[in-house]
KEPAGU-13793 format. One record per residue (C-alpha): residue number from 1; residue in three letters; x, z negated, y negated. Coordinates in steps of 0.05 Angstrom, whole numbers. Layout:
N
(NUM, "Ala", (X, Z, Y))
...
END
This chain:
453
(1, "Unk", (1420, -1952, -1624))
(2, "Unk", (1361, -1937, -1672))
(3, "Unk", (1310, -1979, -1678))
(4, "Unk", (1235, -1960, -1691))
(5, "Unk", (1213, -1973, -1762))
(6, "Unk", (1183, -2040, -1778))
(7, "Unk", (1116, -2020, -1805))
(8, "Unk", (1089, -2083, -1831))
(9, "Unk", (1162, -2096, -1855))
(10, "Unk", (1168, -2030, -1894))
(11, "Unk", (1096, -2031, -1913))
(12, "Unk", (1112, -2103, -1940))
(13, "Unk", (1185, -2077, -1979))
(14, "Unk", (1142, -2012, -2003))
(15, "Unk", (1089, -2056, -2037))
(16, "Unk", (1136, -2113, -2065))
(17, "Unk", (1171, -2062, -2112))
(18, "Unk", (1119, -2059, -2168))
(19, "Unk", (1174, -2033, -2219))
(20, "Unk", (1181, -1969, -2160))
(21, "Unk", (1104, -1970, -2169))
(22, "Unk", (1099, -1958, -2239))
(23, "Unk", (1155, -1895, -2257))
(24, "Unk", (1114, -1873, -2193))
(25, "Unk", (1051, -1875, -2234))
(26, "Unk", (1086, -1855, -2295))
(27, "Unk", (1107, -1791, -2268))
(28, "Unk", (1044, -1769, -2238))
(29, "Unk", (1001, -1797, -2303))
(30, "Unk", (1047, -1739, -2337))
(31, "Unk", (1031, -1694, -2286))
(32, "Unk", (961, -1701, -2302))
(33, "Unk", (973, -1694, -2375))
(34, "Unk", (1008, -1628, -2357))
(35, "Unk", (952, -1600, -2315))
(36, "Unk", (910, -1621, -2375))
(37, "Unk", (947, -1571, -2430))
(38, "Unk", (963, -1518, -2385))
(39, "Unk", (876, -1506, -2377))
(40, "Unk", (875, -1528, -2447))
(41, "Unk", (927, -1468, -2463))
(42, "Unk", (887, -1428, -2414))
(43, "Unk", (819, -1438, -2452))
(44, "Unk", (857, -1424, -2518))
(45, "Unk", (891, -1367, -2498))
(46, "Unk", (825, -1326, -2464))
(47, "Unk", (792, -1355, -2535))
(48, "Unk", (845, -1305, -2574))
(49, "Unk", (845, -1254, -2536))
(50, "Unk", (771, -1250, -2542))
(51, "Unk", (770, -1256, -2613))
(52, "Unk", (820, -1197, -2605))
(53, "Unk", (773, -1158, -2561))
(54, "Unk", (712, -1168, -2607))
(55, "Unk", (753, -1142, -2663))
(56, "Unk", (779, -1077, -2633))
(57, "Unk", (704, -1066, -2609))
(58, "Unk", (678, -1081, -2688))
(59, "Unk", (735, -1030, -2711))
(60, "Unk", (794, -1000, -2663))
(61, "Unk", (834, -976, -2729))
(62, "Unk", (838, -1041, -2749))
(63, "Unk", (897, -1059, -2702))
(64, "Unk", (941, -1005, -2741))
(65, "Unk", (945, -1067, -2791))
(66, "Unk", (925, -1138, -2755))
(67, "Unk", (976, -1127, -2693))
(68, "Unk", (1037, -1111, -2733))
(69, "Unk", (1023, -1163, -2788))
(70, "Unk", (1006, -1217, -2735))
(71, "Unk", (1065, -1199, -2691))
(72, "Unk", (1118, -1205, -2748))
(73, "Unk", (1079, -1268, -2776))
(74, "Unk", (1087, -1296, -2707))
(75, "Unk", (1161, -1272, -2696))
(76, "Unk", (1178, -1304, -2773))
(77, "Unk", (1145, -1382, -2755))
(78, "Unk", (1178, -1376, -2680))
(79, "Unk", (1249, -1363, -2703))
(80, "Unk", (1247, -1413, -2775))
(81, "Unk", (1213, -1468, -2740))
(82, "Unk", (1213, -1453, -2664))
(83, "Unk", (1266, -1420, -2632))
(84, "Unk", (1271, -1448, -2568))
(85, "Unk", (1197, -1425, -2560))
(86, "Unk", (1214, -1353, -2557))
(87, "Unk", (1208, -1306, -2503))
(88, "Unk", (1176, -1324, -2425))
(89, "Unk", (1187, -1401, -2428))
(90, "Unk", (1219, -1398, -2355))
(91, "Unk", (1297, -1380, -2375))
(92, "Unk", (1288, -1443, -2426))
(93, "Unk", (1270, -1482, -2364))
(94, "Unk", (1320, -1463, -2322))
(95, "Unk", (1376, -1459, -2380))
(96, "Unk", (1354, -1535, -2390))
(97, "Unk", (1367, -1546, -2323))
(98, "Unk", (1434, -1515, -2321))
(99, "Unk", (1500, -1557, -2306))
(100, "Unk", (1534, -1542, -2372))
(101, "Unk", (1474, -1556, -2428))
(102, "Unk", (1491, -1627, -2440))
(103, "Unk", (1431, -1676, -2441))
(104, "Unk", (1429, -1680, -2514))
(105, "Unk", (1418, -1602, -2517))
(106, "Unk", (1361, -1594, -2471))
(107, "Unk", (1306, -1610, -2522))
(108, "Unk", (1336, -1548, -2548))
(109, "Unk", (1294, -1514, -2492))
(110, "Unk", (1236, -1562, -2474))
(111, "Unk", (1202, -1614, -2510))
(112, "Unk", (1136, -1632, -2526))
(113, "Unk", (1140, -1604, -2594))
(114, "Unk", (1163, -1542, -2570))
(115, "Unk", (1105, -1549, -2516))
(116, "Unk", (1048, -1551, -2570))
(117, "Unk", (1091, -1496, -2609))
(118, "Unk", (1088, -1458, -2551))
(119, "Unk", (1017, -1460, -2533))
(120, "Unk", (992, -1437, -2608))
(121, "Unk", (1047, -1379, -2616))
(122, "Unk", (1029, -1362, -2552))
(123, "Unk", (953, -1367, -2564))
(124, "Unk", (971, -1319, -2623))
(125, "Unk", (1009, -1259, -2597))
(126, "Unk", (944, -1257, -2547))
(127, "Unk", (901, -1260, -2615))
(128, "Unk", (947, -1202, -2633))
(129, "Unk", (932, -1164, -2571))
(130, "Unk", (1003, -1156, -2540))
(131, "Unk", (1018, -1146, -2477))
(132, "Unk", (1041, -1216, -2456))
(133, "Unk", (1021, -1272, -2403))
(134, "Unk", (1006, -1348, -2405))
(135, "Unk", (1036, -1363, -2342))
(136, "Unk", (1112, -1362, -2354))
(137, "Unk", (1098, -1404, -2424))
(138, "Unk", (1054, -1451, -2381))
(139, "Unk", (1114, -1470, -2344))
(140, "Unk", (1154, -1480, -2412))
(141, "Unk", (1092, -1525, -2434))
(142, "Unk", (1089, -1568, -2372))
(143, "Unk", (1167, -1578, -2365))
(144, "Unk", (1166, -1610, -2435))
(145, "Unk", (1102, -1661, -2419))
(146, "Unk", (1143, -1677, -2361))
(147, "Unk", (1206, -1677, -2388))
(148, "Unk", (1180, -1730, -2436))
(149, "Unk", (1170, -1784, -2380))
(150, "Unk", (1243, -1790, -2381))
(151, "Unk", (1234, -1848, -2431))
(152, "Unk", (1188, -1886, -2389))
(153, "Unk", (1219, -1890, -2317))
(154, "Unk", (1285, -1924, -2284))
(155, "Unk", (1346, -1880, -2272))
(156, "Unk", (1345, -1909, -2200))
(157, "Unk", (1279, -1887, -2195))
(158, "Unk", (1292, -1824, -2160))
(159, "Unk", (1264, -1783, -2206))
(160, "Unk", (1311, -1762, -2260))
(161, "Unk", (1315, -1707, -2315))
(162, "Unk", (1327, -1657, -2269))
(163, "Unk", (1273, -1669, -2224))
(164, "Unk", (1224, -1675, -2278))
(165, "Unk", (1245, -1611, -2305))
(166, "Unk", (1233, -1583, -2232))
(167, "Unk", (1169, -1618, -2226))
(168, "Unk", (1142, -1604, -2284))
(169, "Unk", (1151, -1518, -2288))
(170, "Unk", (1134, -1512, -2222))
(171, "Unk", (1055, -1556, -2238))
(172, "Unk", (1058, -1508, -2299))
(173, "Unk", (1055, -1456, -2244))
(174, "Unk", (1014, -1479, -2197))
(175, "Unk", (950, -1491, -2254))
(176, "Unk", (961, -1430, -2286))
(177, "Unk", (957, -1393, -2230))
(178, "Unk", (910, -1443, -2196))
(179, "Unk", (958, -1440, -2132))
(180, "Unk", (988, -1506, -2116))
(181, "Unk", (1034, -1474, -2058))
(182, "Unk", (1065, -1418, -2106))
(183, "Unk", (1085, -1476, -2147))
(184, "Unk", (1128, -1517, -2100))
(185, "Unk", (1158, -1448, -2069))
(186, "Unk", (1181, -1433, -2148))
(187, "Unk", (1213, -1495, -2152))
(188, "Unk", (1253, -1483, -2095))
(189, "Unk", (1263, -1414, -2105))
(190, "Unk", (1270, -1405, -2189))
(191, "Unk", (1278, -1471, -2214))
(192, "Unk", (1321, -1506, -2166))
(193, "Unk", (1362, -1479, -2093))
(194, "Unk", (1351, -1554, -2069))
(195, "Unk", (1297, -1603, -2076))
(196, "Unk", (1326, -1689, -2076))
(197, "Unk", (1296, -1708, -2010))
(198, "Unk", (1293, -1775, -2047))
(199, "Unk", (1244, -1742, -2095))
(200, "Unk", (1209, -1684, -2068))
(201, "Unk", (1155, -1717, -2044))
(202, "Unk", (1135, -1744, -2114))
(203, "Unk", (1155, -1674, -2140))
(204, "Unk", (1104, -1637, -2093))
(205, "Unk", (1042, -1695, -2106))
(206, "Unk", (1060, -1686, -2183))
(207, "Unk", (1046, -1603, -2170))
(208, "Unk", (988, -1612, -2130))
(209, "Unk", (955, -1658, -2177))
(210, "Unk", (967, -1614, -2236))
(211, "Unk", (946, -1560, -2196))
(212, "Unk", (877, -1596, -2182))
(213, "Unk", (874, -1605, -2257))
(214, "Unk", (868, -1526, -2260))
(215, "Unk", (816, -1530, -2198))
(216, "Unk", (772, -1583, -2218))
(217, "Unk", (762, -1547, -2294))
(218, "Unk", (755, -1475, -2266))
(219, "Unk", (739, -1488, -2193))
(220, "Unk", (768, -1480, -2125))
(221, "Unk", (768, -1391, -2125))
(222, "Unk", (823, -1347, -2118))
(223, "Unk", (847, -1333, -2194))
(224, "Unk", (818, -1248, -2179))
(225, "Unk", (763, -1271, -2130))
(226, "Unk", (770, -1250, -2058))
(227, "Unk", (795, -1171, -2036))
(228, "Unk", (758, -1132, -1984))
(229, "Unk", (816, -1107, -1941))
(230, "Unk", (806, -1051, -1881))
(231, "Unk", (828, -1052, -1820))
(232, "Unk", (910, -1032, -1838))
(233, "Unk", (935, -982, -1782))
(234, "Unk", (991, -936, -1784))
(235, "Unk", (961, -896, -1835))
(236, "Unk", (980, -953, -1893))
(237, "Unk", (1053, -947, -1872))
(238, "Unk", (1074, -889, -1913))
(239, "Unk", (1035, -909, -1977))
(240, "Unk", (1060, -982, -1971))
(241, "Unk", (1118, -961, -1966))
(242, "Unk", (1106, -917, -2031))
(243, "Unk", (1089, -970, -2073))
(244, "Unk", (1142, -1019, -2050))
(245, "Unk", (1193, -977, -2066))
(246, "Unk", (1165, -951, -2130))
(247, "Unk", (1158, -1011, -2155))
(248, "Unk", (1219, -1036, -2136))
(249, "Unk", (1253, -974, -2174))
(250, "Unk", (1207, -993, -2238))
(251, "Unk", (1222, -1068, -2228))
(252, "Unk", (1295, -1056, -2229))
(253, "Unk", (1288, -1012, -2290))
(254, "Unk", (1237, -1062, -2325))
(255, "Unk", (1286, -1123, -2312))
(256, "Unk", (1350, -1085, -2325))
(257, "Unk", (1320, -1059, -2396))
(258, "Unk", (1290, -1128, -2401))
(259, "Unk", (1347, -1165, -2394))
(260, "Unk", (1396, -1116, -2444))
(261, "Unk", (1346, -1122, -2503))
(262, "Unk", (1341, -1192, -2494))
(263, "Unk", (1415, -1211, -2494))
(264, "Unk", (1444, -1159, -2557))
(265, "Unk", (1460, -1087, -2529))
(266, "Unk", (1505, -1065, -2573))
(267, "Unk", (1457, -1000, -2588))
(268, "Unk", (1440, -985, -2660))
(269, "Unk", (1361, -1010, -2647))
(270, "Unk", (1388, -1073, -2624))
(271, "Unk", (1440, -1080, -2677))
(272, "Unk", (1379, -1068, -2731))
(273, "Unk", (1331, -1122, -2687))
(274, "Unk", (1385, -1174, -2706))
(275, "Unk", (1394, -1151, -2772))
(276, "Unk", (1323, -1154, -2784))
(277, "Unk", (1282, -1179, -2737))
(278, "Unk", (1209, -1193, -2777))
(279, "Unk", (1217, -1115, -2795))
(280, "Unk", (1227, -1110, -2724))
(281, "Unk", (1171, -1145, -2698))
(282, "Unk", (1120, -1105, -2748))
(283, "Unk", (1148, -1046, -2724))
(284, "Unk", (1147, -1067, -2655))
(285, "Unk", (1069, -1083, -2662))
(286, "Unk", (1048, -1027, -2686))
(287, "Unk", (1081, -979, -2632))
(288, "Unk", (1038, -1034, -2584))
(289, "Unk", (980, -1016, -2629))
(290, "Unk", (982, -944, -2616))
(291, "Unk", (998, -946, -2552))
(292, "Unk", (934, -994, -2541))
(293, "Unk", (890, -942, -2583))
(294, "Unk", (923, -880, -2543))
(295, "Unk", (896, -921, -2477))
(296, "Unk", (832, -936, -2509))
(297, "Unk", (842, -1007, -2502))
(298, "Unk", (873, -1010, -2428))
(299, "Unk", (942, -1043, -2448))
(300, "Unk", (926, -1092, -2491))
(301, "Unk", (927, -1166, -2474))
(302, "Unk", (962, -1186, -2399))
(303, "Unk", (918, -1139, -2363))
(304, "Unk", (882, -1185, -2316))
(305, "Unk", (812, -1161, -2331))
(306, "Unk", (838, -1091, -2313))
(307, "Unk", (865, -1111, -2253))
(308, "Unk", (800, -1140, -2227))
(309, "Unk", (767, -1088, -2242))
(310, "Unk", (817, -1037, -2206))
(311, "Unk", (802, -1090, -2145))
(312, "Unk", (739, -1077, -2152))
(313, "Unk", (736, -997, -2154))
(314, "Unk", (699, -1011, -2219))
(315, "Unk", (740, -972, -2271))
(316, "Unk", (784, -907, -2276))
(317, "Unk", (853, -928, -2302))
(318, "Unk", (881, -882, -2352))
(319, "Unk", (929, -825, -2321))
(320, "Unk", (987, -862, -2360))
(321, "Unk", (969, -936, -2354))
(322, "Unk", (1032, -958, -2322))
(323, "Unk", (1083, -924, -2365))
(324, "Unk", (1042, -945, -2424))
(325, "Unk", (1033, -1015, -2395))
(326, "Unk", (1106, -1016, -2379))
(327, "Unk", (1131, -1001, -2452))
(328, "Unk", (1072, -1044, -2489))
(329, "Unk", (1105, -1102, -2437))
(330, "Unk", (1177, -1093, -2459))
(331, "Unk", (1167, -1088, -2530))
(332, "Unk", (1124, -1146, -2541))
(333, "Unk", (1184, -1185, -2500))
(334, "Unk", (1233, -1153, -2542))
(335, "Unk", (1202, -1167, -2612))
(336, "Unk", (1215, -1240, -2591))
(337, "Unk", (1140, -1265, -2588))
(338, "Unk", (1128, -1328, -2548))
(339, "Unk", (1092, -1296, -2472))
(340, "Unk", (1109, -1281, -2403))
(341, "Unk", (1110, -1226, -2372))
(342, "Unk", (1082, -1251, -2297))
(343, "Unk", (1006, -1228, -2316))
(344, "Unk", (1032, -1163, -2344))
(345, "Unk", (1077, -1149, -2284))
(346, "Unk", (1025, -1151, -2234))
(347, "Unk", (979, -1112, -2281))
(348, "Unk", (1034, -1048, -2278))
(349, "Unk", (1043, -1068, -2205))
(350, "Unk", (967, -1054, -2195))
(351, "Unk", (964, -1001, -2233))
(352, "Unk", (1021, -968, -2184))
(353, "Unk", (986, -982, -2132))
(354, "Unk", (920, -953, -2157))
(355, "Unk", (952, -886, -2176))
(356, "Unk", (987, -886, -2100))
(357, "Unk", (920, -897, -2064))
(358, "Unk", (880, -846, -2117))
(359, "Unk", (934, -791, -2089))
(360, "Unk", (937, -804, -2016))
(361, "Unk", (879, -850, -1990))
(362, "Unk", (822, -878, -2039))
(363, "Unk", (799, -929, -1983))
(364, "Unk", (870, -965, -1978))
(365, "Unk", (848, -977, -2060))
(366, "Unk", (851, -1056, -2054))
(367, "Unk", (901, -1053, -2003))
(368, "Unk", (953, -1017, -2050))
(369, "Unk", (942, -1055, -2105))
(370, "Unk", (950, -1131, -2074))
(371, "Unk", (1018, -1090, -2053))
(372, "Unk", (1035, -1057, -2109))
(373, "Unk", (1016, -1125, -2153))
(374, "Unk", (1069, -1159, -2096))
(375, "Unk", (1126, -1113, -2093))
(376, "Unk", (1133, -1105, -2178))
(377, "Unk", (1129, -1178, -2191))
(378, "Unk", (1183, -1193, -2134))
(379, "Unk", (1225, -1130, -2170))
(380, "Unk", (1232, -1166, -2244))
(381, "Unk", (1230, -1235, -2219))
(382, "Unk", (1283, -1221, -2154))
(383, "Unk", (1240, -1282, -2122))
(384, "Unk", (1204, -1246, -2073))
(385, "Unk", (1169, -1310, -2037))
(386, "Unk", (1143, -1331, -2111))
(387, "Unk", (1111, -1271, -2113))
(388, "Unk", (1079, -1260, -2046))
(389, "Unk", (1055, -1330, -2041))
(390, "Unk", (1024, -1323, -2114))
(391, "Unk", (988, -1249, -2105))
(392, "Unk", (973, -1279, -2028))
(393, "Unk", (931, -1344, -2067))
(394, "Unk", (907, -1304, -2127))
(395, "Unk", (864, -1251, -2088))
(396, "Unk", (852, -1292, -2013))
(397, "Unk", (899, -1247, -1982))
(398, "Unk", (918, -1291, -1920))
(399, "Unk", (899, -1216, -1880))
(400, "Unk", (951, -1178, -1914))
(401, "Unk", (1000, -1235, -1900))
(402, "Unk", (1059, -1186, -1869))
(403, "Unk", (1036, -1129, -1915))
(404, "Unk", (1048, -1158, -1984))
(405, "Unk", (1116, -1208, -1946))
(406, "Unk", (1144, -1135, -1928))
(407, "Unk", (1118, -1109, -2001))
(408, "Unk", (1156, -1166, -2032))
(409, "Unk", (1225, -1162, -1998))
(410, "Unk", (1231, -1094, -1998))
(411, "Unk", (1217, -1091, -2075))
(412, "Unk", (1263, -1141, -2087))
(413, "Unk", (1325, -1111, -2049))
(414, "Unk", (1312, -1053, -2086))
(415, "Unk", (1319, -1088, -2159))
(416, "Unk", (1376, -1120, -2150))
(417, "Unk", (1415, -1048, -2134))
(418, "Unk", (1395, -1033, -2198))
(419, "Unk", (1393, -1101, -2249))
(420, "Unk", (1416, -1175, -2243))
(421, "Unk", (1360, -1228, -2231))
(422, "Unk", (1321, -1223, -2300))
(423, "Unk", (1310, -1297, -2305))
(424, "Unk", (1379, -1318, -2284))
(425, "Unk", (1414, -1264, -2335))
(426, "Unk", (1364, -1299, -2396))
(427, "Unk", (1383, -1372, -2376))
(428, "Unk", (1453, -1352, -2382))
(429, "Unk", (1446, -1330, -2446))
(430, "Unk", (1418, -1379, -2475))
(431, "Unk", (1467, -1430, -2451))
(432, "Unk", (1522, -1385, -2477))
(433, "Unk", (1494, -1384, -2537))
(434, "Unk", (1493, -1460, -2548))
(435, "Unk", (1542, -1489, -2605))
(436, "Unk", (1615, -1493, -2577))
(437, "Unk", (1611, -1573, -2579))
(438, "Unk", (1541, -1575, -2543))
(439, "Unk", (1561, -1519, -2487))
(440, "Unk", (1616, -1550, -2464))
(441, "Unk", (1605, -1588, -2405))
(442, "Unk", (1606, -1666, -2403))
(443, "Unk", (1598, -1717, -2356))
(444, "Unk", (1530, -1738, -2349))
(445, "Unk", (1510, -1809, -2335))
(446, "Unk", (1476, -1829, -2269))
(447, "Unk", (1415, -1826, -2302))
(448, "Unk", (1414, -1742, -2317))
(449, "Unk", (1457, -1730, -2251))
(450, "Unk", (1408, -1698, -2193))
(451, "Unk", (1395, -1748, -2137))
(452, "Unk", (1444, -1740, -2077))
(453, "Unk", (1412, -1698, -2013))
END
């Protein structure tokens, strides 16, 4: 039979094991340090991008020239110096935490230099005005500070590389986005299909308390403030169902076209990137440039201001902000600059759902757009729960609950008739493209081995 725990006994064995004690402390001291430099990356990144701002509003013509030379300046340190800090930050994670990169290779993807490297390349493509995120490289900057605790903690400990690596991108989620719940539902549903039980409970404290890093900087409000939603009848059906499946169709697209510049079509474009891809980036930022002149200013940057604004009813989005937003989003990705594409995702989502509600029914505005921002973010990132649970925390949406789940799911089914999981396709190929002798897989020692369920 059973017994009943002992608890003086187990309180007793828990508090004798001062070793267990410290790589406990260890690994949530880290996840403090991580909360720490994803708000410090936060701060530095809304710092460029408002030097940015205040130098399109001194002269707009002056972008012709700074975002091209900044982008290729950018795209020339990143691939000499820093190549692992390229792109989102998320396929690095989850290409580190794949079963054939060898231990040895995975500060080939995250690392604390590559964390700091990250932050300031980031910090300037948003200086440059491109339209890239912070939230995707906040998960590449976290997963390196926590990586690093490796060096500090007992293999029996529970908590090994792998879990560290899990830990660690889903905190950078969870401060970035100030939404401690999105972050452990990425790391079950991006970063890893199954959580140690011997660990998870260290794993969740370590994202809540670098998600409380992000709440006690910028305090405890939704990241675009609270929505006012009406009453949702039958009437919403048909344009929810609008938007979920248009942005599903431009999800797929986005992720498909995503994932083929990213990994070397074999098209001529792509053939020149990789010939010359400095000449590339300048070229790249100054099609950006136009674009962001052409929409007086609209796509430039990740696009949250705009999207509070279209929350708000406060602004008239240009005619063609989400094809415009859409092609400003991939090229910046393609050129190679160090950004995500999570804050620019739900920006084009919004904008979808603006355009919907403009057409067919003005008062569903806020509605649309907490569904549109749902259903486009679930279509590149095939992680539909991410998504819902992020767009539920970032606008107080708990009364749109089975709206933006249904937005989500939809979108998502949608994408993957049309493109492979975006994030999945990346990781890949960067693990393909390891050296022969470093991709090959090797035993790893108990140490680097995820804990047994």
């Amino acid at each position: 039979m059973n017994r009943e725990p002992d608890f003086l006994q187990n309180l007793q064995t828990e508090l004798s094991n001062g070793r267990l004690w410290f790589d406990r402390a260890v690994v949530l001291m880290y996840a403090v340090a991580a909360g720490l430099l994803v708000v410090a990356f936060t701060l530095l990144s809304d710092w460029s991008f408002s030097l940015f701002e205040a130098l399109y509003g001194y002269n707009p013509w002056l972008v012709l020239l700074w975002t091209p030379a900044l982008t290729a300046a950018i795209v020339w340190l990143t691939r000499r110096d820093f190549p692992g800090a390229a792109g989102s930050g998320i396929p690095q994670v989850m290409a580190a935490l794949d079963p054939a990169t060898p231990p040895e290779s995975r500060s080939r993807f995250v690392s604390l230099r590559l964390a700091l490297a990250k932050m300031g390349l980031a910090a300037g493509g948003m200086l440059a005005g491109l339209s890239i995120g912070r939230e995707g490289p906040s998960v590449q900057v976290a997963a390196g500070v926590m990586h690093h605790a490796r060096r500090w903690i007992r293999p029996e400990s529970g908590m090994n590389a792998h879990a560290l690596l899990v830990a660690g991108g889903a905190a950078g989620i969870a401060a970035a986005f100030n939404a401690p719940l999105a972050g452990v539902v990425f790391a079950i549903e991006e970063l890893s299909r199954k959580l140690a039980m011997r660990g998870s409970g260290l794993i969740i404290v370590a994202i809540v308390l670098a998600g409380l890093i992000g709440v006690s900087v910028f305090g405890n409000v939704s990241y675009f403030g609270v929505i006012k939603v009406p009453p949702l009848g039958w009437a919403a059906v048909l344009p929810g169902l609008a938007v979920a499946l248009l942005c599903g169709l431009l999800g797929g697209v986005f992720s498909r076209l995503l994932a083929a510049s990213l990994t070397g079509s074999p098209d001529r474009i792509s053939q020149w990137r990789q010939r010359h891809p400095v000449r590339f980036a300048a070229a790249g930022g100054l099609v950006i440039a136009v674009i962001g002149l052409a929409s007086q200013g609209a796509t430039f940057g990740a696009g949250s201001g705009a999207v509070m604004q279209m929350l708000a009813g406060e602004t008239e989005v240009p005619s063609l902000y989400v094809l415009l937003k859409f092609i400003a989003t991939w090229l910046a990705a393609w050129c190679g600059v160090p950004g995500g594409i999570f804050a620019p995702s739900l920006s084009i989502g919004a904008g979808v759902g603006h355009n919907v509600a403009e057409l067919v029914s003005p008062e569903l505005g806020a509605a649309l757009i907490a569904m549109g921002m749902t259903a486009f973010l679930a279509a590149v990132t095939q992680a539909p729960l991410t998504a819902f649970i992020i767009v539920m925390e970032m606008v107080d949406g708990r009364a749109m609950v089975f709206s933006l789940m249904l937005a989500a799911m939809l979108a998502s089914l949608v994408s993957r008739l049309l493109s492979r999981p975006l994030y999945e396709t990346l990781a890949q190929h960067l693990v393909n493209s390891l050296p022969t002798s470093a991709a090959a897989p090797e035993p790893q020692p108990a140490a680097e081995r995820p804990a047994p369920n």
